[in-house]
C-alpha positions as CSV (number, residue, x, y, z in Angstrom):
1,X,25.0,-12.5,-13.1
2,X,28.4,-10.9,-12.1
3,X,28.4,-7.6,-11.1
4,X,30.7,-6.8,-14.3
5,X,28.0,-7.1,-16.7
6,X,25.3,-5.2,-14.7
7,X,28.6,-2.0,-13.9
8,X,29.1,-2.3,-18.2
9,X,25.4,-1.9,-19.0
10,X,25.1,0.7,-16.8
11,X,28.0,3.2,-18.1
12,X,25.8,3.6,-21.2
13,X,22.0,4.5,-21.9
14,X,19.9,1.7,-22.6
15,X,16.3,1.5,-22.2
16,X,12.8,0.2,-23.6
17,X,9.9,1.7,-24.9
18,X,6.7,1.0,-23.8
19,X,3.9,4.1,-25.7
20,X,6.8,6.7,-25.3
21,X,7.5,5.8,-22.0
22,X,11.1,4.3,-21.3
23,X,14.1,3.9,-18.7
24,X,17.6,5.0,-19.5
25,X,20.5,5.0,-17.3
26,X,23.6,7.2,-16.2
27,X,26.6,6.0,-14.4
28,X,29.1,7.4,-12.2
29,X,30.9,4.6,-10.6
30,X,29.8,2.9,-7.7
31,X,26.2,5.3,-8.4
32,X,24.3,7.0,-10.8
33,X,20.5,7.6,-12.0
34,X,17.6,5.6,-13.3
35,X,16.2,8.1,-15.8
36,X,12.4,8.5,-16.6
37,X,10.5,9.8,-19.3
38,X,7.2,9.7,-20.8
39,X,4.6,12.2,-22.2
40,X,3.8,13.4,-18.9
41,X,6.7,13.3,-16.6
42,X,10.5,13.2,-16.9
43,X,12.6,12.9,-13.7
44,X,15.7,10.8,-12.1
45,X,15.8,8.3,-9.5
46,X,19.4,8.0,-7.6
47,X,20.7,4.7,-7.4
48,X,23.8,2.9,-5.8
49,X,25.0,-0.3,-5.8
50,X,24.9,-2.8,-3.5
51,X,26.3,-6.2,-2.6
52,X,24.9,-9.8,-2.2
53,X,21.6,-10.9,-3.6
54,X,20.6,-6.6,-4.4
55,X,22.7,-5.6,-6.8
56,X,21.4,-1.9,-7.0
57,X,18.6,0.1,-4.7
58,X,17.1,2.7,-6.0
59,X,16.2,5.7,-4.2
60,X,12.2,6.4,-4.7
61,X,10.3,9.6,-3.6
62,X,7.9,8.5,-0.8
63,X,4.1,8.9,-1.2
64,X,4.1,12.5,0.2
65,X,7.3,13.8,-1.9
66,X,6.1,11.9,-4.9
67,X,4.1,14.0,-6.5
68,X,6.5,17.2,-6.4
69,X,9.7,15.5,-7.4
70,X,8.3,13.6,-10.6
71,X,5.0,15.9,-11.3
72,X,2.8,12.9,-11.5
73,X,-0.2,11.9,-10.0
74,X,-0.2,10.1,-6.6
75,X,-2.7,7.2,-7.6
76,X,-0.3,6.7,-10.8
77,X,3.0,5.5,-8.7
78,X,2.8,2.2,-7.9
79,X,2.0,1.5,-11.5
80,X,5.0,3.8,-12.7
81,X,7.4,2.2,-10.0
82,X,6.4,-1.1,-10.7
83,X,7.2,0.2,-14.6
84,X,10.5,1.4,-13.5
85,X,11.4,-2.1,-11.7
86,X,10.2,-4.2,-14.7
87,X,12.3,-2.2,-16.7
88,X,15.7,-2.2,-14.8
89,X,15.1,-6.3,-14.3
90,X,14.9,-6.8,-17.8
91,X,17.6,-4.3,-18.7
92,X,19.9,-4.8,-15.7
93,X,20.0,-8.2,-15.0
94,X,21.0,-11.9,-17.4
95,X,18.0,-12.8,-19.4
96,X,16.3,-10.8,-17.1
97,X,15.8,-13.1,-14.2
98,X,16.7,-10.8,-11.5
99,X,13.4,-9.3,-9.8
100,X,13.1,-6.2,-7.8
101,X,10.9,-5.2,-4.2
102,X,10.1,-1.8,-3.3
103,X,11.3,-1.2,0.1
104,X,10.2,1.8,2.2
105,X,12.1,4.3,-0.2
106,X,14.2,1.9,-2.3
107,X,13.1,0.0,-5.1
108,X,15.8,-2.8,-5.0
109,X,16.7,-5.2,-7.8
110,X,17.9,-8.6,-7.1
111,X,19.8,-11.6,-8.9
């Protein structure tokens, strides 16, 4: 995938839906956020891109700041991170066939 497709998707909200929950995007050049919401949380994840394989990291709260900046549980985010990466693969990426890792406080997708 060329980075011209993934820099076009971004500048406008996409998303999917999973029981009210879904991912939506804002741009602003080179960075921008990955969007949340769901019945019980709403927050936004700064992102930039990057180059080679990783096309974007995503900056994620760690597991002591997580539960202030997106007012959900502890034991819920690896499930809601791994939501998130899922989400942004299938989204960001051709035929979604990129794949992300989450990397100390980045949650990086990759083509």
């Amino acid at each position: 995938m060329g980075n011209g497709n993934f820099i076009s998707k971004l500048f406008g909200f996409l998303g999917g839906n999973s029981g009210g929950t879904k991912v939506s995007y804002s741009n602003d050049g080179r960075s921008g956020h990955v969007h949340y919401q769901s019945p019980e949380a709403k927050f936004a994840l700064y992102f930039e891109f990057s180059g080679g394989d990783c096309v974007a990291s995503i900056n994620i709260p760690s597991p002591a700041k997580w539960e202030k900046e997106t007012k959900l549980p502890l034991a819920r985010r690896e499930e809601v991170l791994n939501f998130i990466g899922r989400q942004v693969v299938k989204d960001q990426t051709t035929n979604g066939r990129g794949h992300f890792k989450i990397e100390g406080d980045w949650l990086n997708i990759y083509v």
